[in-house]
C-alpha positions, -999 to 999 in steps of 0.1 A, spaced: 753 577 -53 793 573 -48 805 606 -42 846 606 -55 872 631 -56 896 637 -86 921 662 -98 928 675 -132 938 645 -155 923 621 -129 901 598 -143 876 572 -131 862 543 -149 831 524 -151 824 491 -158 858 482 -177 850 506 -208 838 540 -202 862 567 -187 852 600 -174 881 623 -169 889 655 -154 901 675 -184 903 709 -168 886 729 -132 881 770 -138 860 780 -105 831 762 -102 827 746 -138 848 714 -145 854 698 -181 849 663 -182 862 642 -211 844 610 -217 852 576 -232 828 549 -241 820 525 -266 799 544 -296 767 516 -285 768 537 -251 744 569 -257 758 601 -238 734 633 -224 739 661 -204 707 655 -178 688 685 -192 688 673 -229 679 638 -218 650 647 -196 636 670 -231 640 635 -250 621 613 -219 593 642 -223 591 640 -262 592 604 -257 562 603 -236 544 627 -253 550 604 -287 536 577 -269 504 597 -255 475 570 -267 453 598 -273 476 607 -298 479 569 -311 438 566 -310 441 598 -336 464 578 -358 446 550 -358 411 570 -368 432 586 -400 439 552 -411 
């Protein structure tokens, strides 16, 4: 992990398209702004690790063995 330090309206940028930038620091919460391409799917961590587990669970083969009886 690269650990960086920025300032408000300091920015970083990643791989020649996306931009993350500091947009504003009260106490411990910082706003990030972020530019990328519209191909490039953005999640906050906690919302993407609910979509990996209703993913997996979508793919149980139990579930696809089910399916397969009803047809």
């Amino acid at each position: 992990m690269l650990a960086l330090s920025r300032k408000k309206d300091e920015a970083i940028v990643i791989d020649n398209d996306i931009e993350i930038k500091i947009i504003d620091i009260k106490g411990d919460q910082v706003k990030l702004g972020i530019s990328a391409p519209k191909s490039v799917p953005i999640y906050r961590k906690e919302v993407y690790a609910q979509i990996t587990e209703a993913n997996k669970e979508a793919a149980n083969v139990e579930g696809i063995d089910k399916l397969k009886q009803l047809l």
